[in-house]
MINU-149810 format. One line per field, with one value per residue: residue number from 1; x, y, z of N, C-alpha, C in turn. Coordinates in steps of 0.1 Angstrom, whole numbers, plus 5000, padded with zeros to 4 digits. Example, Ala and Ser with C-alpha at 12.3 -4.5 7.8 and 13.67 -1.06 7.14 Angstrom:
seq: 1;2
n_px: 5132;5128
n_py: 4943;4978
n_pz: 5078;5071
ca_px: 5123;5137
ca_py: 4955;4989
ca_pz: 5078;5071
c_px: 5132;5129
c_py: 4967;5000
c_pz: 5078;5079
This chain:
seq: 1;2;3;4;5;6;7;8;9;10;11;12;13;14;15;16;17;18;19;20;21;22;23;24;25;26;27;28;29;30;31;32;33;34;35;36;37;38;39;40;41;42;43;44;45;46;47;48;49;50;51;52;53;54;55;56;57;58;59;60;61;62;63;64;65;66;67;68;69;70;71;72;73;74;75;76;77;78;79;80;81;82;83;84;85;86;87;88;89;90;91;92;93;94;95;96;97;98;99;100;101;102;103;104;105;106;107;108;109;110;111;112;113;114;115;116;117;118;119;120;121;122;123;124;125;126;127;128;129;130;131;132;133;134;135;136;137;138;139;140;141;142;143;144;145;146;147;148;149;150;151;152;153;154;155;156;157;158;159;160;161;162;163;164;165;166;167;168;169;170;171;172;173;174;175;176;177;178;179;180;181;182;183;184;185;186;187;188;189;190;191;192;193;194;195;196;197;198;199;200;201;202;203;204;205;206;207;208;209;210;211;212;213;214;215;216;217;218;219;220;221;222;223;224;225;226;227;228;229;230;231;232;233;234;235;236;237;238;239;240;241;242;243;244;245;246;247;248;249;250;251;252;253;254;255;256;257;258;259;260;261;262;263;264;265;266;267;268;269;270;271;272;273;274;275;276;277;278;279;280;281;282;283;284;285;286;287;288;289;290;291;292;293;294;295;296
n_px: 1829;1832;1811;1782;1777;1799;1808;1798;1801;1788;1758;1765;1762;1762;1788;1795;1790;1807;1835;1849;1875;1878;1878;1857;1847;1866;1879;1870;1865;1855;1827;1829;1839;1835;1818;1797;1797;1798;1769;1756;1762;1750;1729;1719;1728;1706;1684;1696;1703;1681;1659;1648;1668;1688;1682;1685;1714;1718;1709;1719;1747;1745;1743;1715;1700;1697;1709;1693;1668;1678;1672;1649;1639;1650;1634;1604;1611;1616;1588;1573;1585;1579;1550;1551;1552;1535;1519;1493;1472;1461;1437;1429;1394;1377;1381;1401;1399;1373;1355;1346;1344;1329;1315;1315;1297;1270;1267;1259;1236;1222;1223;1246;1267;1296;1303;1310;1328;1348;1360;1367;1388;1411;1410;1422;1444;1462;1457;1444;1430;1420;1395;1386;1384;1358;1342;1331;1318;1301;1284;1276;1265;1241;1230;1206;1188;1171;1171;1202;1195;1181;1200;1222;1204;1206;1228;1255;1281;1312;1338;1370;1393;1402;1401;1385;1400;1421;1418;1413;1431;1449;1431;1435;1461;1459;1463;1455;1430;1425;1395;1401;1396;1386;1357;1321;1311;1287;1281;1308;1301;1285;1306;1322;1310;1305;1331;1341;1351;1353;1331;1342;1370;1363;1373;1360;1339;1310;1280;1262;1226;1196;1172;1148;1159;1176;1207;1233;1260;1295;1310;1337;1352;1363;1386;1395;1380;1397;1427;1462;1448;1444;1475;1475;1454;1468;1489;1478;1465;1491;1500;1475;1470;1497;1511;1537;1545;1532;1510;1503;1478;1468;1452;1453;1470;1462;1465;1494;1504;1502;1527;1553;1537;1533;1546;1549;1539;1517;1511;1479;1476;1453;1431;1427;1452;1477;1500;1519;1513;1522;1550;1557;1550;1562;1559;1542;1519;1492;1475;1459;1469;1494;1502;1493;1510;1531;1523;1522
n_py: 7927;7930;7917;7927;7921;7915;7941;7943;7928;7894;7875;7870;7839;7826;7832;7820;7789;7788;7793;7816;7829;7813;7801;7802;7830;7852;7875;7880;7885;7869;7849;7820;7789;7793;7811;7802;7779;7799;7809;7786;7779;7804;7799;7779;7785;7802;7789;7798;7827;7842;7831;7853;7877;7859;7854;7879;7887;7863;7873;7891;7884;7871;7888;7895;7908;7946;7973;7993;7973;7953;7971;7973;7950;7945;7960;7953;7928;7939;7953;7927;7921;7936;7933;7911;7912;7936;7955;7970;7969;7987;7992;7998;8000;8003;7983;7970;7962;7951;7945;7963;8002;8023;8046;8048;8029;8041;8061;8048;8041;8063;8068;8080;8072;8073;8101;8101;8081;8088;8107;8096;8079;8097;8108;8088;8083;8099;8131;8151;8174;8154;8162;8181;8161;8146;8165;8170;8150;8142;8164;8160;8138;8142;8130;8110;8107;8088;8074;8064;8050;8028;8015;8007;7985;7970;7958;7939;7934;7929;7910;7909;7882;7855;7879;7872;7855;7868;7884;7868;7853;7876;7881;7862;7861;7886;7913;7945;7956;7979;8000;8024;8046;8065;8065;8058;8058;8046;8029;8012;8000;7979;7957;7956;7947;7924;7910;7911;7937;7955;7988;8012;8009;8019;8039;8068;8084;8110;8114;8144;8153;8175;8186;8172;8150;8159;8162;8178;8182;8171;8159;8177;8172;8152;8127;8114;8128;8149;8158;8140;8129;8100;8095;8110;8095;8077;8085;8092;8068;8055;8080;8074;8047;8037;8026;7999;7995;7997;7990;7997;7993;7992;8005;8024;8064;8080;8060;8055;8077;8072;8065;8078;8082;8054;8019;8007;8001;7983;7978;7966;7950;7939;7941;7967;7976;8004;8021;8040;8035;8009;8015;8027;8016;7995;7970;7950;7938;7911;7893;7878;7855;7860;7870;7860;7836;7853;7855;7825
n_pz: 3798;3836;3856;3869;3896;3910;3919;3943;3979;3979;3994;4032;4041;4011;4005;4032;4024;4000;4007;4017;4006;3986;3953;3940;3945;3932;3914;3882;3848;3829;3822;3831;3844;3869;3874;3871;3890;3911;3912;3917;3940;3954;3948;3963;3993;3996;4008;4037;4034;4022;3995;3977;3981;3972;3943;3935;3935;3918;3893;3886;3884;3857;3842;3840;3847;3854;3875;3883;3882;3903;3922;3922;3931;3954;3966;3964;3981;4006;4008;4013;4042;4054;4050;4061;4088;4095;4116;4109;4078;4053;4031;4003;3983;3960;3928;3941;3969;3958;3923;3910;3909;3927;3928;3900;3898;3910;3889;3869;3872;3877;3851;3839;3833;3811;3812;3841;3847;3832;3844;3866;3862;3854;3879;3893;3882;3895;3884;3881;3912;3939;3956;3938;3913;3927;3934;3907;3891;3911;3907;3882;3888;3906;3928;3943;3976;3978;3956;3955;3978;3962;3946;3960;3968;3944;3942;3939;3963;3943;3948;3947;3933;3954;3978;4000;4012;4014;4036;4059;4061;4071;4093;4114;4118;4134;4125;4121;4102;4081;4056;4029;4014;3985;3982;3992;4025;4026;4007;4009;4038;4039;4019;4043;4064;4054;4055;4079;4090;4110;4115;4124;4112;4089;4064;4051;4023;4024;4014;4011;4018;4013;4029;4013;4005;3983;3965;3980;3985;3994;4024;4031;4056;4055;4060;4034;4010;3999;3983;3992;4014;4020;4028;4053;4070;4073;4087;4110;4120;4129;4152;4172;4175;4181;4154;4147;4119;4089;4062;4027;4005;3972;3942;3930;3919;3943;3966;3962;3971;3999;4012;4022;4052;4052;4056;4035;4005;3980;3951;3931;3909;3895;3882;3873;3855;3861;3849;3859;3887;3886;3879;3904;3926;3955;3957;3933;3923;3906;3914;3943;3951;3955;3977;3997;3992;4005;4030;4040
ca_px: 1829;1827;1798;1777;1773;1815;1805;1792;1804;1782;1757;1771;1757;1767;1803;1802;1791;1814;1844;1851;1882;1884;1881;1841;1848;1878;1870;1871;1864;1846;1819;1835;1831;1838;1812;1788;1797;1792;1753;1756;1763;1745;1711;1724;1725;1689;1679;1701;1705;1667;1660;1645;1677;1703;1678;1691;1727;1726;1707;1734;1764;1750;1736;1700;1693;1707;1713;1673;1660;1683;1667;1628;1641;1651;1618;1599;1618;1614;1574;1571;1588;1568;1534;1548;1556;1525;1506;1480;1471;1450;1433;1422;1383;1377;1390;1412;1389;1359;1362;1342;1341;1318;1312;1309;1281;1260;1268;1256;1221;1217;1220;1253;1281;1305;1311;1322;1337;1364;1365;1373;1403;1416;1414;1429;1458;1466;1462;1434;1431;1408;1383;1383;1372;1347;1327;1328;1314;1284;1275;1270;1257;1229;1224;1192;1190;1163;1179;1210;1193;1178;1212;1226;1197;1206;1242;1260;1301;1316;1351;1384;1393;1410;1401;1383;1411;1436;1415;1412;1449;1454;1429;1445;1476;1460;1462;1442;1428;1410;1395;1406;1389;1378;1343;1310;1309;1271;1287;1317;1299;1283;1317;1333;1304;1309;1350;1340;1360;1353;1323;1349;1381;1365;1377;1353;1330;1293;1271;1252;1213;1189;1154;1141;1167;1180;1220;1235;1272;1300;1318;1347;1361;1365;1405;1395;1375;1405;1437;1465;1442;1455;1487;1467;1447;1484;1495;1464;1464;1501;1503;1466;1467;1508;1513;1550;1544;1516;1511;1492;1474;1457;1454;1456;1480;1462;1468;1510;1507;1502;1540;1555;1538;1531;1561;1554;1531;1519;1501;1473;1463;1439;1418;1435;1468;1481;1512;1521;1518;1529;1561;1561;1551;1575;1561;1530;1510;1481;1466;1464;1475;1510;1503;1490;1522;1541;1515;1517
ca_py: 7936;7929;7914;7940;7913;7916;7953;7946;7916;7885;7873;7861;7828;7821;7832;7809;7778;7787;7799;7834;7830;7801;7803;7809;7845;7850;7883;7874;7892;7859;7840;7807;7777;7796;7817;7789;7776;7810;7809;7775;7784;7816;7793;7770;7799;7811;7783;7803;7839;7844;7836;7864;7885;7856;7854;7894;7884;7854;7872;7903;7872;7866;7900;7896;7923;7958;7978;7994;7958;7946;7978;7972;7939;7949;7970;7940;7920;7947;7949;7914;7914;7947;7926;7896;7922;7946;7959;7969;7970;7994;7987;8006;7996;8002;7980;7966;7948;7944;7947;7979;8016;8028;8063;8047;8022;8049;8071;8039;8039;8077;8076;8093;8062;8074;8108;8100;8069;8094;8117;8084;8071;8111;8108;8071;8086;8111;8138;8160;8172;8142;8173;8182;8150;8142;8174;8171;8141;8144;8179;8156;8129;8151;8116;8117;8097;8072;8069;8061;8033;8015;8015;7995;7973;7958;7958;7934;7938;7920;7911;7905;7868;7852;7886;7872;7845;7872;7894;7861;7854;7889;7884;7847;7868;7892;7924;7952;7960;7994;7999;8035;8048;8079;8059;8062;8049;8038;8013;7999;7993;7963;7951;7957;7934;7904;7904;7916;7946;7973;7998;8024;8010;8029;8054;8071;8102;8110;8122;8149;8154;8182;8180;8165;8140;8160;8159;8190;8183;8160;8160;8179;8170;8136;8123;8110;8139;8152;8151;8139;8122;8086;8095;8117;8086;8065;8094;8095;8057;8059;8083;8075;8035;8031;8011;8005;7990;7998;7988;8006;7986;7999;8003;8041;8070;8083;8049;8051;8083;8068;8059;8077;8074;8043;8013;8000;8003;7973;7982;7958;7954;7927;7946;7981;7981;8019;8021;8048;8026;7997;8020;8036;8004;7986;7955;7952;7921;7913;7883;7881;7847;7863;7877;7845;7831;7857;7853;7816
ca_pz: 3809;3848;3859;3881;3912;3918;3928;3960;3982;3976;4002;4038;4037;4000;4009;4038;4018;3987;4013;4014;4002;3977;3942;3933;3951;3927;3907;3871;3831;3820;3826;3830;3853;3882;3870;3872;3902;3921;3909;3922;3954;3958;3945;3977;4001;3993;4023;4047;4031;4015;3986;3969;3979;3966;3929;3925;3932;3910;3881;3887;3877;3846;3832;3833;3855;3855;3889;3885;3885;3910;3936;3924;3934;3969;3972;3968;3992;4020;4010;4017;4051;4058;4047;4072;4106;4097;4126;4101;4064;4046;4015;3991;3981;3946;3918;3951;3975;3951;3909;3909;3913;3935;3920;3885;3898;3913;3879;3861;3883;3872;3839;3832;3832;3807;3817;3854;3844;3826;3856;3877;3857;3856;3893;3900;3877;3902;3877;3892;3927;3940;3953;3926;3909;3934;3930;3892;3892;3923;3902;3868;3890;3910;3930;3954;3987;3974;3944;3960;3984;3953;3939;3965;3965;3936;3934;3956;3961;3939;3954;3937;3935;3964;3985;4012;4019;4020;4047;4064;4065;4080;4105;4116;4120;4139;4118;4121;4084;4076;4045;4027;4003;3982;3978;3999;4031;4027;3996;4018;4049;4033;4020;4055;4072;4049;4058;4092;4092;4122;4112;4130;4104;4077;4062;4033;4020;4030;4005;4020;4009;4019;4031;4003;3999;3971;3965;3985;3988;4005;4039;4027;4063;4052;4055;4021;4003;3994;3978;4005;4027;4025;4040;4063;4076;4076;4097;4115;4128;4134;4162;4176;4175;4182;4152;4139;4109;4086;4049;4019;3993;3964;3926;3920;3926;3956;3974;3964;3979;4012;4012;4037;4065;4051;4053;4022;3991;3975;3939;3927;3895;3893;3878;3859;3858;3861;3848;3869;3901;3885;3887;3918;3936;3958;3950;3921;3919;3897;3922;3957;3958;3957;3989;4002;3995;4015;4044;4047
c_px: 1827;1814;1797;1781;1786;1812;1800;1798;1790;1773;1767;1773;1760;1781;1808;1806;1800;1830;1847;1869;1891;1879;1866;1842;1857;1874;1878;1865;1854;1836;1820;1829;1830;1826;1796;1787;1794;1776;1748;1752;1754;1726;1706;1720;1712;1684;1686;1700;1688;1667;1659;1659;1690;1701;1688;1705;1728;1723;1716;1745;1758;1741;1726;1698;1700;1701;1699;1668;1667;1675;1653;1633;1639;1640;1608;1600;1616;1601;1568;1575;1582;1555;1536;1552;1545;1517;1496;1482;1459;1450;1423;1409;1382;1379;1404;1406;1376;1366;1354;1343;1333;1311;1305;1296;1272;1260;1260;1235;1215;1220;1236;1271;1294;1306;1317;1327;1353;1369;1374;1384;1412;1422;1422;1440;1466;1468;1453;1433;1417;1396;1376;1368;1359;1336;1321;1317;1300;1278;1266;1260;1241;1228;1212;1195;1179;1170;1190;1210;1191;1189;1215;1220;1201;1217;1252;1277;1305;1332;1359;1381;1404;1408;1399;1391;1422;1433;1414;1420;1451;1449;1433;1457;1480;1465;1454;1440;1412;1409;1395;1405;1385;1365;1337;1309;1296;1275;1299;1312;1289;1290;1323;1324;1307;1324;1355;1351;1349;1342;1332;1364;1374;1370;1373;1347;1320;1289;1261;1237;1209;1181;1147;1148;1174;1200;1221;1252;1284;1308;1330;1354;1365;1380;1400;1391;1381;1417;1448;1461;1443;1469;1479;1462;1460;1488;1488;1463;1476;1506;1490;1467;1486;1511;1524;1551;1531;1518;1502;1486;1465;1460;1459;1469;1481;1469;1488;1515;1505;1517;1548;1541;1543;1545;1563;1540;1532;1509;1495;1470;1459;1429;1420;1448;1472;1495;1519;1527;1525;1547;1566;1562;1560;1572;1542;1526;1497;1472;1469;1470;1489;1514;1500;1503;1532;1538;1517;1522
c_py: 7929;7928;7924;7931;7919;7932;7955;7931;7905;7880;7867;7853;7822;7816;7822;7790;7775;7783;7808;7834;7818;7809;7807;7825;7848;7864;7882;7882;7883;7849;7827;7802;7782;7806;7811;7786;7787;7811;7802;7776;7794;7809;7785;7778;7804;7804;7796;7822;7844;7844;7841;7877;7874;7856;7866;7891;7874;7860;7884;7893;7871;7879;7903;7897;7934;7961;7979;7982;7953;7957;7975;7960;7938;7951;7958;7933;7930;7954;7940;7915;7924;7939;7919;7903;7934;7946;7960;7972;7974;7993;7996;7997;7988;7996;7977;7953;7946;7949;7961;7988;8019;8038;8057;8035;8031;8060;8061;8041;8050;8079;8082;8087;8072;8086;8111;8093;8076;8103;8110;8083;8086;8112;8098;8077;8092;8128;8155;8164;8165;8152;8175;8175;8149;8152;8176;8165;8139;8152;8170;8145;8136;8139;8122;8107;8083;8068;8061;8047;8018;8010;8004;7987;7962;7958;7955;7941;7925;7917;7903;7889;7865;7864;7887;7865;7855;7881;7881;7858;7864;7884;7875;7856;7881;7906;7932;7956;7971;7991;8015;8039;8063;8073;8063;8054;8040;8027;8005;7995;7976;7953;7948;7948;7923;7903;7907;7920;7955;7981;8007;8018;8013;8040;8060;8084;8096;8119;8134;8152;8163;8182;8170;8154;8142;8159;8179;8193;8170;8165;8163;8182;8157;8132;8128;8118;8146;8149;8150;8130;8109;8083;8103;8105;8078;8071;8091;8077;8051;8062;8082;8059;8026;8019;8011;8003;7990;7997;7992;7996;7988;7994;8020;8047;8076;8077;8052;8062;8085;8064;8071;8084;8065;8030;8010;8002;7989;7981;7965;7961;7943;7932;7958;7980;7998;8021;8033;8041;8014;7998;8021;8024;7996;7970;7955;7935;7923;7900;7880;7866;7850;7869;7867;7840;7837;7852;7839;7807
c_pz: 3822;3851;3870;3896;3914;3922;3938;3962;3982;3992;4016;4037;4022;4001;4017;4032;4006;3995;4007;4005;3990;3960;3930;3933;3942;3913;3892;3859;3825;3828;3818;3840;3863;3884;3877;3886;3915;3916;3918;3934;3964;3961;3962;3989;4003;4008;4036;4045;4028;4001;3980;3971;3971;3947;3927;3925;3920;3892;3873;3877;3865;3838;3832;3837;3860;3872;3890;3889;3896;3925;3939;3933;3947;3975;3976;3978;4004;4020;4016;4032;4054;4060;4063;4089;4099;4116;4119;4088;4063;4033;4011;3990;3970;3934;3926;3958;3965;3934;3906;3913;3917;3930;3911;3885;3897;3899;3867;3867;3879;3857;3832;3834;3825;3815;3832;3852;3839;3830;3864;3874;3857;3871;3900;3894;3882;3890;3877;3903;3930;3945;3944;3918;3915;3931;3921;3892;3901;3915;3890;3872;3891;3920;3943;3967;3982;3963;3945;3965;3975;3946;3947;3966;3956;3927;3944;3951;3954;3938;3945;3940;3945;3981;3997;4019;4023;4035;4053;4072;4074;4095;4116;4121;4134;4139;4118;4108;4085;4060;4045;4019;3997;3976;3984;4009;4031;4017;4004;4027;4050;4033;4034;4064;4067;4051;4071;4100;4102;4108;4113;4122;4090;4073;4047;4034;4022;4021;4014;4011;4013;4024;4025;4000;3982;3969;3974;3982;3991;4015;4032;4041;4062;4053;4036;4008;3996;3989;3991;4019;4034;4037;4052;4071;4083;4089;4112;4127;4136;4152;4169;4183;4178;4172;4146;4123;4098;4068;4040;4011;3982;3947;3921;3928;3942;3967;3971;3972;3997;4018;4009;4037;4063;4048;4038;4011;3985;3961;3933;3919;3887;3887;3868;3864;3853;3861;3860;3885;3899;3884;3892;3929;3944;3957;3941;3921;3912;3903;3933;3960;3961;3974;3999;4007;4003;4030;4046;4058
């Protein structure tokens, strides 16, 4: 059968170095030498064309990537140039910038790990309304305000690998980077001093306590408190902060539903992979050096 690539014209830049009208271009039944030689050419091209767009044409010519794979393909490619023209990037916390859950620490510190642990993954799945989750989970916690403090006491952030080089990168570049979270702001503002992110580019929940420092509630005006809130924030920094270009970055579903506003969705899973996002994602990585390498 017809190779898929002959369904669309072949990069510019390939065309030019092959000639548009010589005999590589030559639409053909077999994969013969001419066959070959259009790969050739297209591999050639990558210098002038890009090559992550001439890889999908050349792997189009010899079968070994249907249309689907040839669009993730695209998506990718128009993540990446999103990453490298951001105004700003927002990152997810959680099992994103550090290898823990925030929730499921402080649920660890009280006593009562597993059962928010399997509230948490319910919630990262998008399969709950994140209110929802969150209240479940505070009710079974009960958490106190001292309780709370000694918790962070003795529980530093323990950040992805490569994480602080890639906030680094950003800030070199001159990026604004929020962090965006359904966690606690009293547990990111730690994290957000050692990568010396903005106090005021958080974006998290507030435990509320009572007199006593007993558990009362949370800020259910939070962006984040709720389900929606991501893009809400996306939206939110948007039309407040003029920015044209703004990029998502997370592990769960909440985070993919920042995309729209948001230009691009990157899924990380360095830590859980969530089939779901690994998906939905327009480009999925499992280590930030991949992001490195776009930035360098």
């Amino acid at each position: 059968p017809r190779p898929a690539f002959f369904g669309a014209p072949p990069p510019p830049a390939a065309r030019a170095m092959a000639g548009a009208d010589g005999p590589h271009w030559r639409r053909t039944r077999t994969r013969s030498r001419t066959l070959r030689w259009t790969a050739l050419a297209a591999a050639a091209a990558g210098l002038l064309a890009g090559a992550d767009q001439v890889r999908v044409h050349v792997a189009l010519v010899f079968g070994k990537m249907g249309r689907g794979q040839a669009v993730k393909s695209e998506s990718v490619v128009k993540a990446q140039e999103a990453l490298q023209n951001a105004d700003a990037v927002c990152f997810d916390v959680d099992s994103t910038v550090v290898q823990t859950e925030g929730i499921d620490l402080l649920a660890r510190c009280f006593g009562v790990y597993d059962a928010v642990a399997n509230l948490t993954k319910t919630a990262m799945e998008g399969n709950v309304k994140f209110q929802d989750a969150m209240a479940q989970r505070l009710d079974i916690m009960q958490p106190t305000r001292e309780g709370v403090s000694e918790c962070l006491a003795k529980e530093k952030p323990q950040f992805t690998r490569d994480m602080k080089k890639v906030m680094a990168r950003l800030q070199e570049r001159q990026v604004a980077i929020y962090l965006v979270s359904g966690g606690f702001t009293m547990m990111i503002e730690p994290i957000a001093e050692i990568l010396k992110i903005p106090r005021e580019n958080i974006f998290a929940n507030t435990i509320l306590f009572d007199d006593d420092g007993n558990y009362k509630d949370f800020d259910r005006t939070a962006y984040t408190s709720k389900s929606g809130g991501k893009p809400a924030v996306v939206k939110h920094l948007k039309k407040t902060k003029g920015y044209k270009t703004v990029v998502m970055i997370g592990d769960g579903a909440t985070d993919m539903d920042a995309r729209p506003p948001a230009d691009a969705f990157i899924g990380y899973g360095g830590v859980q992979v969530r089939d779901k996002v690994k998906e939905g994602a327009d480009w999925f990585i499992t280590r930030w050096g991949e992001v490195l390498e776009v930035l360098a």
